[in-house]
N, C-alpha and C positions, 0 to 999 in steps of 0.2 A: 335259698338259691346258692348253689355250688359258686365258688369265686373262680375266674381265668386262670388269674396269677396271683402270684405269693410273694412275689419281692417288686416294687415297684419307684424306679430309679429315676430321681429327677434331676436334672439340669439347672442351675441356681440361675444364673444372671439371664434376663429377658421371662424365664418361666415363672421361679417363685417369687424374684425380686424384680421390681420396676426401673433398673441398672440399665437396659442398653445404650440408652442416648445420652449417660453419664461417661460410660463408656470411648461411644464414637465423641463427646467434646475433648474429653482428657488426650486420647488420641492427635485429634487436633490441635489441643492448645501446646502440646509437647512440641511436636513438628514447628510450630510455629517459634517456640521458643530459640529452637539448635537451626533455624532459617531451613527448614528443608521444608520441601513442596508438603502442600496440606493434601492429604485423603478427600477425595468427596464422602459424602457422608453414606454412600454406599458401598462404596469398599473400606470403606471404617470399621464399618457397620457388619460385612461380611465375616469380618476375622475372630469376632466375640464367640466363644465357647474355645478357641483356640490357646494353648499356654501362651503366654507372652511374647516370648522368643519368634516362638510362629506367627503369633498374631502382628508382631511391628516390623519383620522381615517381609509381610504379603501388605500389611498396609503403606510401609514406605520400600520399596522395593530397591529405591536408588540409595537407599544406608548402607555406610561404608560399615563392613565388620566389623572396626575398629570404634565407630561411635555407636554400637548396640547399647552397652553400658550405660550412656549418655542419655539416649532417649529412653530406657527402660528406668531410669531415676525422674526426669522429669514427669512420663507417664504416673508413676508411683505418687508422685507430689500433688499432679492435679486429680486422681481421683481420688486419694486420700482426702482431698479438702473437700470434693464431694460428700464423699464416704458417710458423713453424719447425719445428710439428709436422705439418704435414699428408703424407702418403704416398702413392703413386699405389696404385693399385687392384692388387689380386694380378695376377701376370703380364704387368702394363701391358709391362713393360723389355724383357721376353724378347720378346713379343709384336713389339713395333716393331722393335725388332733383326732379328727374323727377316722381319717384310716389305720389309724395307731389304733384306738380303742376296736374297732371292726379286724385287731390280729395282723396284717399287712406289714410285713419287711418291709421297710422303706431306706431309700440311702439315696447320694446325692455323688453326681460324677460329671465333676468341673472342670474350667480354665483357669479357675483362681488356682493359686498357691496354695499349699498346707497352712500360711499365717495368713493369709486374707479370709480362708475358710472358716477357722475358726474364730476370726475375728467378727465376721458377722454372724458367724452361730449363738454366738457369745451374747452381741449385740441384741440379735432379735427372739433370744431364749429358746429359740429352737433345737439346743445342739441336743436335748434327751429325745426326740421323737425319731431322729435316725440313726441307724442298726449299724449304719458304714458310712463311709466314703471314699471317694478318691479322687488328688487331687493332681492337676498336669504337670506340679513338679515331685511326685510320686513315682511316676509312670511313664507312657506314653500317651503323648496327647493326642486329645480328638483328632481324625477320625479313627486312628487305632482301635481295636478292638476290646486296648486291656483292661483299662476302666471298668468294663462290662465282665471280662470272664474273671478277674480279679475278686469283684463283688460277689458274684454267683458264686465262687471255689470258697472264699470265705464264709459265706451264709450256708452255703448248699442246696443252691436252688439252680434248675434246669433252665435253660433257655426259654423254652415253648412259657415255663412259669413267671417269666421277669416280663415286665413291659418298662422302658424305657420313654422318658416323658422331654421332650425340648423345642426348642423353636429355632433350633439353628440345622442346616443341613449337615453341617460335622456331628450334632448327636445323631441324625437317624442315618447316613452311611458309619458310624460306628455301630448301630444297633445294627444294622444289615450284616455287617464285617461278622457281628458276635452270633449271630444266627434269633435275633432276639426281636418279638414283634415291638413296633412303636407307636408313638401317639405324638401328633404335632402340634404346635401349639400357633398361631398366626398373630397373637399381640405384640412378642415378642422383637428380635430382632433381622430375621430373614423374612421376604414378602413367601406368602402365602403360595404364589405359583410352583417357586423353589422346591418349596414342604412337600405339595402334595405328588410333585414330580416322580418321589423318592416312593410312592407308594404306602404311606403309612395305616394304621389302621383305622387312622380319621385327622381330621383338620380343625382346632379350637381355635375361634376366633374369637373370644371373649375372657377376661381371665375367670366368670361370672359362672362360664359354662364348662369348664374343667372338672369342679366337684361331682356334678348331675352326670358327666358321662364316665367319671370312675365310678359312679354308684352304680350306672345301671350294665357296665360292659368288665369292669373289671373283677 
């Protein structure tokens, strides 16, 4: 069977890793630290796939310019201390292995750092199965587009041939920006309604059921 696509772009925290509610506590516990108003865990929650900067400017909105610094050090401490527990999603391993071995580009375009990146590629022996990446202090972050045309001009692969994989609405208005079909994921950290709003080319609500619909659509 002829495949879709040829380069297939995943989104690390909420899709391959089970990170988002590490995430929105570190969030929390930071805010809490420097006294400033706590996030609900909704709009904690919302800003994940986003670089940093973006992500603690929309979740504490009343920070002063002047203490970004501040809470971006505390954030850094408390998910660091997470950091060693966190695990990827049932299947993630097998999963990418096996689209490695079936030829598939694969690459990954984040909110982490360049050194958080490779620090858990490091960590969970993943970093040989992807071809690229890029990460928000690289680039422009989610929802920009460049993430996307970045990887594609490097690999050299078309739009129509990339699928872009996430669970947050900043990955698929970035795949929309790039001209790039996507795949949503609902485990992750945006509710499901969000996802499908955006029109993707489907809605995984399992991390269980991810594999079975790259085999049979990708």
């Amino acid at each position: 069977m002829q495949r879709r696509f040829q380069l297939l772009v995943f989104d690390w925290d909420g899709t391959l890793m089970d990170s988002a509610g590490a995430i929105v506590a570190s969030i929390q516990a930071s805010c809490r630290d420097l006294g400033l108003p706590v996030p609900e865990h909704e709009r904690a929650a919302h800003v994940i796939g986003l670089g940093l900067r973006d992500a603690l400017s929309y979740a504490v909105p009343e920070l002063p310019q002047a203490d970004y610094g501040k809470l971006a050090e505390r954030y850094r401490h408390h998910y660091l201390a997470r950091d060693p527990d966190l695990e990827l999603f049932p299947g993630m391993r097998e999963m990418l292995g096996g689209l490695k071995e079936r030829g598939y580009l694969l690459a990954v375009a984040t909110g982490k750092t360049r050194v958080g990146l490779d620090r858990v590629l490091e960590a969970t022996r993943l970093k040989p199965v992807f071809d690229s990446s890029r990460c928000a202090d690289e680039t422009h972050s989610k929802p920009h587009p460049a993430m996307l045309q970045e990887l594609m001009q490097e690999l050299l692969i078309e739009p129509e041939a990339t699928l872009m994989i996430g669970d947050t609405v900043h990955d698929l208005q970035m795949a929309i920006s790039a001209g790039v079909p996507a795949l949503a994921v609902s485990y992750g950290a945006h509710p499901r309604d969000s996802l499908t709003g955006l029109d993707p080319l489907a809605c995984i609500d399992t991390p269980q059921d991810l594999a079975p619909w790259l085999e049979r659509n990708a």
